[in-house]
C-alpha positions as CSV (number, residue, x, y, z in Angstrom):
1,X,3.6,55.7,-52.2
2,X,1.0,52.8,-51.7
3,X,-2.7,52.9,-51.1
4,X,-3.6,50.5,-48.7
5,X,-7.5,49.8,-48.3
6,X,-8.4,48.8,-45.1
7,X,-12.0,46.7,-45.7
8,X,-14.6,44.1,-44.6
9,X,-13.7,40.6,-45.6
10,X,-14.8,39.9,-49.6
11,X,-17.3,37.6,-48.8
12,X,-19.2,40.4,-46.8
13,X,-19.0,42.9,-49.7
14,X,-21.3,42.9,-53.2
15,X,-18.3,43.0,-55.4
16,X,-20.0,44.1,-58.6
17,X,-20.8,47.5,-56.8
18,X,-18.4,48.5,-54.2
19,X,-17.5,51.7,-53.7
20,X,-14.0,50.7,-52.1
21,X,-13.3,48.0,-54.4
22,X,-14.2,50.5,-57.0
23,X,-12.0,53.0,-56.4
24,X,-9.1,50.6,-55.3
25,X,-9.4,48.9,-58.9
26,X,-9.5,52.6,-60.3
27,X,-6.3,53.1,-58.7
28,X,-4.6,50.1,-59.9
29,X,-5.5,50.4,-63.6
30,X,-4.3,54.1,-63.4
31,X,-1.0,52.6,-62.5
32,X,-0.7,53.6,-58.9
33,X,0.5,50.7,-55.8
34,X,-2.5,49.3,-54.1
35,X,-3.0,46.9,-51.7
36,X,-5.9,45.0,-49.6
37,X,-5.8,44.4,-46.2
38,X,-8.3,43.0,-43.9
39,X,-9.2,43.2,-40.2
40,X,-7.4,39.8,-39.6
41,X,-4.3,41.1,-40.6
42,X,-4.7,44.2,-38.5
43,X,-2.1,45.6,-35.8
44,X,-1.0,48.2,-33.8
45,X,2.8,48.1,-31.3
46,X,4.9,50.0,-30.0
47,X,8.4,48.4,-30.4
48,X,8.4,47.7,-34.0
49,X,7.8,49.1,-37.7
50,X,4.1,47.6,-39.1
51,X,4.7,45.2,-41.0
52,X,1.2,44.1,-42.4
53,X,0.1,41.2,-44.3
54,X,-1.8,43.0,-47.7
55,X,-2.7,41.6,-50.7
56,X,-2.5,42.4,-54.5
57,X,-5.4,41.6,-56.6
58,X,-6.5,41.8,-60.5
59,X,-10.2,43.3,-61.4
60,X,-11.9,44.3,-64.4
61,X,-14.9,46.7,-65.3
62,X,-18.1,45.8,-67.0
63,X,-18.2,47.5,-70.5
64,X,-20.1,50.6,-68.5
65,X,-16.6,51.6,-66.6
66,X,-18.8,51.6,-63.2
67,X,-19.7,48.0,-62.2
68,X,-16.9,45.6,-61.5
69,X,-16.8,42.2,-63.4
70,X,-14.5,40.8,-61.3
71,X,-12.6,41.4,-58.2
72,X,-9.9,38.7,-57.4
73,X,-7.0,38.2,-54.8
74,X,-3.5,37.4,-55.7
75,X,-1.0,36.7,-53.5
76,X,-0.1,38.0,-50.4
77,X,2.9,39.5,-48.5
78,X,4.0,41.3,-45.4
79,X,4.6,45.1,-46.4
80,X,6.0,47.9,-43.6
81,X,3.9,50.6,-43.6
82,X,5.5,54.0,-44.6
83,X,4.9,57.6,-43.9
84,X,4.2,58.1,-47.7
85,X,1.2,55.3,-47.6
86,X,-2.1,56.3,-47.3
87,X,-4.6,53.8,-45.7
88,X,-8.0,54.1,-46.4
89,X,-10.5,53.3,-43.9
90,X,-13.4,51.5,-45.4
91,X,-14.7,49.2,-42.5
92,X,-18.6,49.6,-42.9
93,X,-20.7,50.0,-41.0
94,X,-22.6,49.8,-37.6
95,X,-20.0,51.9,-35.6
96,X,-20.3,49.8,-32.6
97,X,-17.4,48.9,-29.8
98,X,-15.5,46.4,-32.6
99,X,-15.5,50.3,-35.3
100,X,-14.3,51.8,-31.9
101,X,-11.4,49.7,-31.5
102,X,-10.4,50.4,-35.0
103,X,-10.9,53.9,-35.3
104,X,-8.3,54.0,-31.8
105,X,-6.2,51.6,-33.6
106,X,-6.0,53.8,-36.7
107,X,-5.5,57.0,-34.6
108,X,-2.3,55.8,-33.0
109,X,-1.1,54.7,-37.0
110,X,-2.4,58.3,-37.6
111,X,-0.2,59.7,-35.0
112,X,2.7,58.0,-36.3
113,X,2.5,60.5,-39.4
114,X,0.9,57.7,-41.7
115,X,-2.4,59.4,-43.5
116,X,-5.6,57.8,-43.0
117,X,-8.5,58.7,-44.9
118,X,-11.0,59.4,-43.6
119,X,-9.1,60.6,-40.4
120,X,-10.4,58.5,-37.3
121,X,-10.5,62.1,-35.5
122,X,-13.0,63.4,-37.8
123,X,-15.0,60.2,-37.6
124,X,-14.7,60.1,-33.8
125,X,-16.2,64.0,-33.7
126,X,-19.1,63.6,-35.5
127,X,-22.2,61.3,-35.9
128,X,-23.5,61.2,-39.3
129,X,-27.1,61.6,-38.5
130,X,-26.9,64.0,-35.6
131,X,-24.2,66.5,-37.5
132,X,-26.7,66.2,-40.4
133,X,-29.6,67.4,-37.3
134,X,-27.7,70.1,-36.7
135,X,-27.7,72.1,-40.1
136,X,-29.9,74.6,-40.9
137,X,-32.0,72.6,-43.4
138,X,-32.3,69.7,-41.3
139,X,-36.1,68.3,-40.4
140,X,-37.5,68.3,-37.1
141,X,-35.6,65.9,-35.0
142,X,-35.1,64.1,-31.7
143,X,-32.5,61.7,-30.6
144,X,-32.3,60.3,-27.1
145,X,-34.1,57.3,-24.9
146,X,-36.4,59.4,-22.9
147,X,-40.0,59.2,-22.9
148,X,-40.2,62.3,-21.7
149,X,-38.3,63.8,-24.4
150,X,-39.9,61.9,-26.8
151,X,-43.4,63.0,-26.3
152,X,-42.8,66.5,-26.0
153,X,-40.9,66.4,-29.2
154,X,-44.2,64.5,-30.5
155,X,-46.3,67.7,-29.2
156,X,-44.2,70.4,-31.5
157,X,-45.4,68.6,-34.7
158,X,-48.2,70.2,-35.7
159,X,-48.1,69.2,-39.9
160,X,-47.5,65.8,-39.1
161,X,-49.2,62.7,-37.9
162,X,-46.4,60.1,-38.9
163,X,-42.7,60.4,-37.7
164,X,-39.4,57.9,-38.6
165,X,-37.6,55.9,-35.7
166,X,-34.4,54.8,-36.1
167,X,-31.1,53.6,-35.1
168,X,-28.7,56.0,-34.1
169,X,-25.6,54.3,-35.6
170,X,-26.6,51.6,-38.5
171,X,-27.2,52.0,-42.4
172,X,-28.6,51.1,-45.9
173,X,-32.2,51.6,-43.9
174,X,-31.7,49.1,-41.5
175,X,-34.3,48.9,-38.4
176,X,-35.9,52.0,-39.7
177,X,-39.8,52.0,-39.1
178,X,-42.6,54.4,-39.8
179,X,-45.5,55.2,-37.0
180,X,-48.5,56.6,-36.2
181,X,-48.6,59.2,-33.6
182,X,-52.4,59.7,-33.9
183,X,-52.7,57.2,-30.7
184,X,-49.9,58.4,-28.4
185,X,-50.8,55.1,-26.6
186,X,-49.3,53.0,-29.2
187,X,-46.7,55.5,-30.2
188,X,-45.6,55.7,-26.6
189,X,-45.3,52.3,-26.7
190,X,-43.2,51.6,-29.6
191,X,-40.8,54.1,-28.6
192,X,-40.2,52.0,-26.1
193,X,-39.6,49.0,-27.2
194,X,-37.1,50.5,-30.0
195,X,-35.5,52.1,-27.2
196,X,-34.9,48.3,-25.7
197,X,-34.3,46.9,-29.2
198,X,-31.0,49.4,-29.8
199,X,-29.8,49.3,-26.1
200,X,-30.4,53.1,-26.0
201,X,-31.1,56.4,-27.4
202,X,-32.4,56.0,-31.0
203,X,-33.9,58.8,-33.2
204,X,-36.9,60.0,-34.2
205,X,-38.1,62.9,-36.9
206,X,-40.8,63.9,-38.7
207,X,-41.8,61.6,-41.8
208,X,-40.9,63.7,-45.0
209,X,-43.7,62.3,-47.5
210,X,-41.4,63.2,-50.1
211,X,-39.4,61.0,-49.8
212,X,-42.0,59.1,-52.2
213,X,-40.6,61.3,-55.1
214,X,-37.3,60.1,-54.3
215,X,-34.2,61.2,-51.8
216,X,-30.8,62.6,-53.4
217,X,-27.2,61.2,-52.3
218,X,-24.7,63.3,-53.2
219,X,-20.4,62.3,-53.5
220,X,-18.3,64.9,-52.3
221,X,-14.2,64.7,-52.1
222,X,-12.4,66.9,-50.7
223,X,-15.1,69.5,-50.8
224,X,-15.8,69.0,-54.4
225,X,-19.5,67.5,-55.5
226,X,-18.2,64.3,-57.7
227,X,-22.1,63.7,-58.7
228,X,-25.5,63.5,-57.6
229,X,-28.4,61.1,-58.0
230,X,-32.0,61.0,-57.3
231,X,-33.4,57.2,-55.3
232,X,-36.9,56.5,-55.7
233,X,-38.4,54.0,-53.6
234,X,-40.2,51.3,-54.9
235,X,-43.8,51.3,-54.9
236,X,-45.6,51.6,-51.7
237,X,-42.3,51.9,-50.0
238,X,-40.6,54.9,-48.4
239,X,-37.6,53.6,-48.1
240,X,-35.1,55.0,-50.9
241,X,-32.2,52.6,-50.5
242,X,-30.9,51.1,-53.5
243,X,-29.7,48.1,-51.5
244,X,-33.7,47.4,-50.5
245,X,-34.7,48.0,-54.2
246,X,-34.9,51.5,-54.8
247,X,-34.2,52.8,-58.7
248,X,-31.9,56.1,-59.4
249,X,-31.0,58.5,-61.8
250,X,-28.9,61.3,-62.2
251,X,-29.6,65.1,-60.8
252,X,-28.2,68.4,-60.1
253,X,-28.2,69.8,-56.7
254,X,-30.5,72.9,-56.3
255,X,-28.3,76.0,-55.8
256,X,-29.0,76.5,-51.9
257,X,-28.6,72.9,-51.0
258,X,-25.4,72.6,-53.1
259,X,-24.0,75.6,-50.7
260,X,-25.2,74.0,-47.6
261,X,-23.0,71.1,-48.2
262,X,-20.1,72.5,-49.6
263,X,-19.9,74.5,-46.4
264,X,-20.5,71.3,-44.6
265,X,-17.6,69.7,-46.5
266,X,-15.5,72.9,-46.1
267,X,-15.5,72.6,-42.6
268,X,-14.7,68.3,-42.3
269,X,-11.9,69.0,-44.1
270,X,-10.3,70.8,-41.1
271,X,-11.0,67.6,-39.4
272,X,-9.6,65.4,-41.7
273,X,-13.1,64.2,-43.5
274,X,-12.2,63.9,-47.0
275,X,-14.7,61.6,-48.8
276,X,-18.5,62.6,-47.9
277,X,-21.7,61.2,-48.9
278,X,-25.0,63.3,-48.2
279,X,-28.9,62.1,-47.9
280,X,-31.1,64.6,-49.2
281,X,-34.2,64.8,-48.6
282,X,-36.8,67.9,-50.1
283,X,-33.8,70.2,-49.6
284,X,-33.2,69.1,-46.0
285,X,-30.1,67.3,-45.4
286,X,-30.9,64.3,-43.0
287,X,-27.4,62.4,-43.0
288,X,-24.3,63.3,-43.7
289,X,-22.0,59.9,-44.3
290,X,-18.8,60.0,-42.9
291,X,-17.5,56.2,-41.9
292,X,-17.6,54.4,-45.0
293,X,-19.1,56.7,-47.9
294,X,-20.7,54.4,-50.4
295,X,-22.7,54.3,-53.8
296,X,-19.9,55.1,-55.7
297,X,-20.3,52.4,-58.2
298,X,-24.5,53.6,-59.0
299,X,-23.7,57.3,-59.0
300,X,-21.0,56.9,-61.9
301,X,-23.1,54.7,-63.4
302,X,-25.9,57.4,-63.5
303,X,-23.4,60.2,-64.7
304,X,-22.1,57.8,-67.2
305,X,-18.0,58.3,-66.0
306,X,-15.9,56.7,-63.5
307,X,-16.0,59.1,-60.8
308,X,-12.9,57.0,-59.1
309,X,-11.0,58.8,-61.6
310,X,-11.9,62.0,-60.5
311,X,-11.0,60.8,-56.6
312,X,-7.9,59.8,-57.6
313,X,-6.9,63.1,-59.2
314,X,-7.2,64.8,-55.6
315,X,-5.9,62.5,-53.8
């Protein structure tokens, strides 16, 4: 039984600390078959068995166990896939038409009995931000590209003079801006034009000023929390993304937000959503990662144990 991991080309990917390169290298040293294989190598037919061309590869951990040292490709060969193989699906994101194809692509391997994780049906089904709006912690929220919609959603918020806008389908904090909405003018306007900028509906929700004091992401597998760690935004920033600078450290979930997502990740499961990453926020979960789960690497790192390991005993 082979673990294929299905990723971005190398060169696209910050070795050191990538969750998928990570757990593949976890995988490996515990003595299990893995292979690479990358988008260019990718196929789906009809009238023949897949025969892929993957990739071995040697790595080696930094003395902590969490960040890679090194992450090098060996040779490669072409491999059939088999019923018994797992491939993981670790394309990151944006989920625009190119994810698309893939997720089709990988629903027609899936539908040849070969397990894919995370299933392309769960990822299909839901949308990390607005399955995170629907919980019952969630913050006030609107997604959409009408005006219309926009300011009457402005008009409920009665505690708030800021709110977030935001892409509907990118990551790591990208094109996410903070405005005013004391001049509806000006907010009006900027709606707008973010509206034009993403080619359609785009999100907007009520600025948690917490998120100052730091926003949690919590690892689940198979509806098991793996660990937990507070981001803090650098100064005069509210934007807790590691990748843009933000410091972390270990925490425990509180009680009730711990059972909010391991109800969440209760029911993904039925759809095939295995690995899950949350974004906490003041007890208010505001995204719920489902296409490429990531942060891995800082999160063992903060709990001071390869959490790979831990992956790789329910797989």
């Amino acid at each position: 039984m082979a673990h294929v991991f299905f990723i971005d080309p190398l060169e696209k990917l910050s070795i050191k600390k990538d969750s998928t390169l990570m757990l593949a290298a976890t995988l490996k040293e515990m003595g299990k078959d893995v292979k690479i294989l990358f988008e260019k190598d990718f196929y789906v037919a009809n009238n023949t068995e897949l025969t892929l061309k993957m990739y071995d590869f040697e790595a080696s951990f930094k003395e902590d166990g969490a960040y890679l040292n090194s992450f090098v490709l060996n040779k490669s060969e072409p491999i059939v896939l088999q019923t018994s193989d797992t491939l993981h699906m670790r394309i990151d994101p944006p989920f625009d038409t190119r994810y698309l194809r893939y997720l089709w692509m990988l629903r027609f391997i899936q539908e040849k009995n070969i397990k894919v994780l995370n299933s392309p049906d769960g990822i299909l089904k839901y949308n990390e931000k607005l399955h995170a709006y629907a919980q019952k912690s969630a913050l006030q929220s609107y997604v959409g590209s009408s005006l219309l919609g926009f300011q009457k959603f402005i008009s409920t918020l009665v505690k708030s003079d800021e709110v977030i806008l935001k892409p509907l389908d990118l990551y790591q904090g990208m094109g996410v801006e903070k405005i005013s909405i004391e001049d509806h003018v000006l907010a009006d306007k900027r709606f707008v034009e973010k509206v034009l900028e993403n080619n359609g509906p785009i999100v907007a929700q009520v600025f948690c000023s917490e998120v100052r004091k730091g926003e949690v992401r919590s690892l689940y597998f198979k509806g098991q929390e793996l660990g937990s760690i507070l981001k803090i935004p650098k100064d005069g920033d509210f934007l807790a993304n590691i990748a843009q600078g933000a410091a972390f450290h270990a925490i425990e979930l509180t009680e009730n937000i711990k059972s909010e997502c391991d109800i969440i990740c209760n029911d993904l499961m039925k759809d095939g959503v295995d690995w899950v990453a949350f974004d906490i926020l003041n007890d208010h979960v505001s995204e719920i990662n489902i296409t490429c789960p990531g942060l891995l690497v800082e999160v063992s790192y903060a709990h001071k144990k390869n959490l790979a390991k831990r992956i790789a005993e329910l797989l």
